[in-house]
N, C-alpha and C positions, 0 to 999 in steps of 0.2 A: 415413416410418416412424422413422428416426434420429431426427426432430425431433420426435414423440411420445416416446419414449425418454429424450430429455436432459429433455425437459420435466417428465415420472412421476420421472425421480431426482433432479433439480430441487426438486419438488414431496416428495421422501421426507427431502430433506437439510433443507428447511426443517421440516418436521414432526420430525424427531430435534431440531434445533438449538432450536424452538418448546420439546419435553419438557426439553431442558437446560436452560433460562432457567425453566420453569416448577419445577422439581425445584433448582435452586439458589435460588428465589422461597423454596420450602417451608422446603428446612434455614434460609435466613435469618429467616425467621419463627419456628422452633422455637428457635433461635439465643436471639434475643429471650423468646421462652417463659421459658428456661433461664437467664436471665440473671436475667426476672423473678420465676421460682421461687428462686433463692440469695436475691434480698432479702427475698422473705418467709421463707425459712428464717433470714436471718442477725433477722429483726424478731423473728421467732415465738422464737429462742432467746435476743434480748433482755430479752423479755418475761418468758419461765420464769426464766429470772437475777435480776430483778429481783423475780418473785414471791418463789423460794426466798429473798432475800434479806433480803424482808420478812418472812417467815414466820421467818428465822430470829433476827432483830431482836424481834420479837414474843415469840418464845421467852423469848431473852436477858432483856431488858427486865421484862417485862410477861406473865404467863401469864395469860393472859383464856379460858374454855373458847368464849366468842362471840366472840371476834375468831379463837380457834384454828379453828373450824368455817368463816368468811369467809375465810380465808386458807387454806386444806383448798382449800374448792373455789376459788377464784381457781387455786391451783397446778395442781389437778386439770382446770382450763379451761384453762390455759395450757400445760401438758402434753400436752392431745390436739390441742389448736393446733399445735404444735410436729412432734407423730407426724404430721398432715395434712399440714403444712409438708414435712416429710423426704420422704412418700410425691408428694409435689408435684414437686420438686426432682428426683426420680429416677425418674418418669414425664416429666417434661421433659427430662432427659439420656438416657432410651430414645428418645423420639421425635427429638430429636437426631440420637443415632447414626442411627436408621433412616435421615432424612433425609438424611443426607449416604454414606449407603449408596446412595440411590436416585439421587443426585445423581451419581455413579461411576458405576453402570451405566446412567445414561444418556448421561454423557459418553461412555461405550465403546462403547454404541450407534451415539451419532451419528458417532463414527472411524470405526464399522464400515461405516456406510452411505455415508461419505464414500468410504471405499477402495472398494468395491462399484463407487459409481456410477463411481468414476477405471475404473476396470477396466472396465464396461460402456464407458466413452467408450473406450477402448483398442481394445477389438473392435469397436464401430462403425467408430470408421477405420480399423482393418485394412481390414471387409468391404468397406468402402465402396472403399479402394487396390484390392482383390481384383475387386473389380466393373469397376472404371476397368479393371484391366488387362485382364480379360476382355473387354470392350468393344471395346479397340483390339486385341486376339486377334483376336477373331470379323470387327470390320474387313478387320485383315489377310489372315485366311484369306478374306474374299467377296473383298477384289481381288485375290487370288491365281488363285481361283478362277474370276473372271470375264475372266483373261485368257485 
């Protein structure tokens, strides 16, 4: 019976310690997500830099009402690239956070199930000393008895 026992908390600490490597797997991944949502945000706001810039050269220079319409929308594309970008970037730093929210309470998990199972090993050898002693009790009282 004890040795079924070690074996189910055994069997629980791996399954906690399995969710912890699987839940540190995630935020690593999301990690990577987040890192490569900044570079497209840092690309997307290269980009609109570089348009306003053109647009404003174009200005300066040269007022063309056809190159002013091509460089409208070029900014106007590169702007909602930009907005996608941000919105990228800080749906990546949400899942992040969560991840490594999930990644803590499974570490606290698998403590928890770790002190558990120490404690269940605890009271098995008690019971099992409490039996022993029992045992050589009941001994002793039948040779008592049987003198």
């Amino acid at each position: 019976m004890a040795d079924r026992m070690a074996r189910a908390w055994q069997a629980l600490r791996t399954i906690a310690a399995l969710r912890v490597d699987r839940a540190q797997a995630e935020h690593h991944r999301t990690m990577l997500a987040e890192r490569d949502a900044a570079r497209g945000l840092a690309e997307a706001d290269t980009a609109l830099v570089e348009a306003a810039d053109a647009w404003q050269r174009q200005v300066i220079e040269r007022f063309d009402p056809a190159l002013r319409d091509a460089y409208a929308q070029v900014l106007t594309e590169r702007a909602g690239a930009h907005m996608a970008a941000t919105d990228a970037q800080r749906a990546a730093a949400q899942a992040t956070g969560d991840a490594a929210e999930t990644a803590r309470r499974e570490q606290a998990r698998c403590e928890a199930v770790a002190t558990q199972a120490a404690a269940a090993a605890r009271d098995a050898r008690r019971h099992a000393d409490e039996r022993a002693l029992m045992a050589i009790a009941d001994r002793a009282a039948l040779n008592w008895m049987q003198r």
